[in-house]
Structure formats: structure tokens, C-alpha cells
C-alpha positions as CSV (number, residue, x, y, z in Angstrom):
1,X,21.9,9.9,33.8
2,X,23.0,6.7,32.3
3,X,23.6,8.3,28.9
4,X,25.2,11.6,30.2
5,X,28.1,9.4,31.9
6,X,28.0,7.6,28.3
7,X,28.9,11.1,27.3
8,X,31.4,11.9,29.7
9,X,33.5,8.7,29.3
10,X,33.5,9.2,25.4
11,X,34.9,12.9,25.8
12,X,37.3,10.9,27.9
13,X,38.1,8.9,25.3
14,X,37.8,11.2,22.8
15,X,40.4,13.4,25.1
16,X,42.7,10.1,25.0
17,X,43.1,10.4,21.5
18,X,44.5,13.9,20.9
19,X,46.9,13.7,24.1
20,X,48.1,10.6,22.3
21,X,48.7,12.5,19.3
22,X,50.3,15.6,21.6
23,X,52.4,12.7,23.1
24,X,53.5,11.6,19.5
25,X,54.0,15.4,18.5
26,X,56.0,15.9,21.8
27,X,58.2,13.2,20.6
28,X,59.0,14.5,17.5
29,X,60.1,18.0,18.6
30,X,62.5,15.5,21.4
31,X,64.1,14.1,18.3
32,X,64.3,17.0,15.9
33,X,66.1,19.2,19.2
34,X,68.4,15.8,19.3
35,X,69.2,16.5,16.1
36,X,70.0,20.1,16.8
37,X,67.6,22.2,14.8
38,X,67.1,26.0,15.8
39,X,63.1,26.0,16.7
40,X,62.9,29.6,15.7
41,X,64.1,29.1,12.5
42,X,62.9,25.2,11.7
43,X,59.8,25.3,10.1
44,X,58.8,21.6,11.0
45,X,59.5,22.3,14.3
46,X,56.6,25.9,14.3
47,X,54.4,23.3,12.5
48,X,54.6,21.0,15.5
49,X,54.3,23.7,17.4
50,X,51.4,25.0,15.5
51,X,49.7,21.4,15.3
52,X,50.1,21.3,19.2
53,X,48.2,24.5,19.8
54,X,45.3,22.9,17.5
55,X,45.7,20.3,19.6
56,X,45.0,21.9,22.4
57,X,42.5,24.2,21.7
58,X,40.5,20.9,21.0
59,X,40.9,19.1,24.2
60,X,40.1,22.5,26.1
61,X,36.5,22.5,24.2
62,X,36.0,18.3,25.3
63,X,37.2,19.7,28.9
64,X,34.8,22.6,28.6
65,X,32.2,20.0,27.6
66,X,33.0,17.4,29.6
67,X,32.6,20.0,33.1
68,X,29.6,20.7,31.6
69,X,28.2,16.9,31.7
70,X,30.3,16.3,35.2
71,X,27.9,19.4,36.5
72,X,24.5,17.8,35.3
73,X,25.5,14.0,36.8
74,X,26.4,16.1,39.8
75,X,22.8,17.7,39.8
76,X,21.1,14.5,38.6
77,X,23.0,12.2,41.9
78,X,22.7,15.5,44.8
79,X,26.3,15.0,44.8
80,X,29.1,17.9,46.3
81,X,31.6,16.9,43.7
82,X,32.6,15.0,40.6
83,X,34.6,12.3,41.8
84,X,34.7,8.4,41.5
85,X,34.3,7.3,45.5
86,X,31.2,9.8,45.2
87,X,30.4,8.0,41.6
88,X,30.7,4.4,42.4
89,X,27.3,4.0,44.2
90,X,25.2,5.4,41.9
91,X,26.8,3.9,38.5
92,X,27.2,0.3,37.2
93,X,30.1,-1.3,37.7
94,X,30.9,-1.4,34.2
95,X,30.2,2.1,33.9
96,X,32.9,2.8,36.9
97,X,35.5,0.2,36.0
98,X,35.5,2.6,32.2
99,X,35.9,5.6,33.7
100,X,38.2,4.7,36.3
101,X,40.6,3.2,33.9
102,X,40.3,6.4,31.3
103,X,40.9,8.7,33.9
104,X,43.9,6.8,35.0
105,X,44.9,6.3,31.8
106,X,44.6,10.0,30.5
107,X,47.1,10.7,33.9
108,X,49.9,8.4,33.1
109,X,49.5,9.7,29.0
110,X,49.4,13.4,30.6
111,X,52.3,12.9,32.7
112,X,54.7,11.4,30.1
113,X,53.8,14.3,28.0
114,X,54.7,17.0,30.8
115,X,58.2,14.8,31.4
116,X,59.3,15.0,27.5
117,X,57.7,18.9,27.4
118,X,60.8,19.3,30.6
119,X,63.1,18.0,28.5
120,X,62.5,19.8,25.7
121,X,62.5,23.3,27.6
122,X,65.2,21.7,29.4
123,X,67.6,21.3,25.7
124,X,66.5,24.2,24.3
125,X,67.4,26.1,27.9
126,X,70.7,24.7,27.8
127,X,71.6,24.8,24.3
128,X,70.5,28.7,24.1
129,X,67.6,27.9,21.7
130,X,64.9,29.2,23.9
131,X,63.0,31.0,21.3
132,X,61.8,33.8,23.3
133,X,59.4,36.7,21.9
134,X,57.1,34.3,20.2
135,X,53.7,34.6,21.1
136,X,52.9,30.6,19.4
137,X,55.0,29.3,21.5
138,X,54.3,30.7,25.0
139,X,50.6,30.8,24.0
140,X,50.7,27.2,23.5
141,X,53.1,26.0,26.7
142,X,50.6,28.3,28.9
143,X,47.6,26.6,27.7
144,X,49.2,23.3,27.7
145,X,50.1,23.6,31.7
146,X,46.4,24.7,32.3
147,X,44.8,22.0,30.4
148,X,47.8,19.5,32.1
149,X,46.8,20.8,35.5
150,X,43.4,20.6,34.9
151,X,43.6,17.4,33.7
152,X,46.0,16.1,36.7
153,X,43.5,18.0,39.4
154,X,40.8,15.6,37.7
155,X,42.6,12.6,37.6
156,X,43.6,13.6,42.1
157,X,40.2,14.0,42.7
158,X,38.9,10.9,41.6
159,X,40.1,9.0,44.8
């Protein structure tokens, strides 16, 4: 069991890593609308958009994979749920602090990246730039709120 929570905190931080990349690639499309480019015409900003979605489709396979080692540590322990009050007295402190911190982590990173997504919609919204019609696009902000909510569910439940 040991090992398989070894594996869930490294998809964790594995997860970490490409939000913080979505974070960084969040940040550019901020400044590239500051600068007033037309997103259905930019082609940096579809490469963003298409670097996102790869992105994404990433970090849904380490959630997919992650569930998967949540639902063995679940069978291993006799526990209801995945969630650190239920965790803590069957892991090592060490073990808990980690995936405490990660999962908090991964919230605040998640959150900032919903907050500059908002904005963004929110320029392109008001400066008529919505680029409406393309599949990339709302393929990619769909899968992004699922994986966010998913995400943000996991990070409530851990209380």
C-alpha cells in the first residue's frame, strides 16, 4: 500500500507540473489579448490553444490513473472514500504531510488558472473576439472545467 500512495503522490506531482505549464500558457494568451490580437486569426494564440488541449488530455490520463490507485488504497485500507481525514491513520506522517501539501498545492495552482481563464473569456467577451464556431476551442475550455472541477472536488474532499 506504501508504494501505491508512492504512486499517487507522484501523479500528483506529476499533475503539478503540467498545470504549472497550463498556468504559464494561460498567462500568455492574458498578455497576447492585452496586446489586442484577434484569437481566430493569431496563430500563436491556436498554438496555445492547441498546446493547452495537449495539456490537458495529459493530466486527464494522470487523473484517470491516479482514481485508479485512490480505488486500490481504498480497497487495501476498507475505506468508504479517498480522503485525507480517512488517510491519515493508516499512512506515515511523512506520507500525509506530501500529499496534503500537493493536493493543496495543485488547488491554489488550479484556481489561479480558472481566475486568468475568466479574464480571458472575460476580454475576449467584451472586446467581441469570442471566437465562436471553433470546435479547438470549446473542446478544450469543456475539458478544462471538467478536469478543474474534478480537480477542485478532490482537493474539497480531502478535509
Amino acid at each position: 500500500m506504501s508504494n501505491t500512495l508512492e504512486q499517487i503522490i507522484d501523479n500528483f506531482d506529476q499533475q503539478y507540473d503540467l498545470y504549472n505549464k497550463m498556468h504559464a500558457l494561460a498567462e500568455e494568451q492574458w498578455l497576447l489579448l492585452q496586446e489586442g490580437v484577434q484569437p481566430a486569426v493569431n496563430e500563436q494564440f491556436h498554438q496555445l490553444l492547441i498546446h493547452r488541449q495537449d495539456l490537458l488530455a495529459a493530466i486527464l490520463n494522470l487523473n484517470q490513473q491516479n482514481r485508479q490507485y485512490q480505488e486500490q488504497v481504498i480497497e487495501e485500507l476498507d475505506l468508504q472514500r479517498f480522503m485525507l481525514s480517512d488517510l491519515k491513520e493508516h499512512i506515515r506522517p511523512e506520507q500525509f504531510l506530501r500529499l496534503q501539501e500537493r493536493i493543496s498545492d495543485l488547488g491554489r495552482l488550479l484556481a489561479s488558472i480558472n481566475d486568468i481563464d475568466n479574464g480571458n473569456q472575460q476580454v475576449m467577451e467584451e472586446a467581441g473576439k469570442v471566437v465562436s464556431g471553433r470546435p479547438l476551442e470549446k473542446t478544450s475550455n469543456r475539458q478544462a472545467e471538467k478536469s478543474y472541477r474534478e480537480a477542485m472536488n478532490h482537493r474539497d474532499k480531502r478535509s
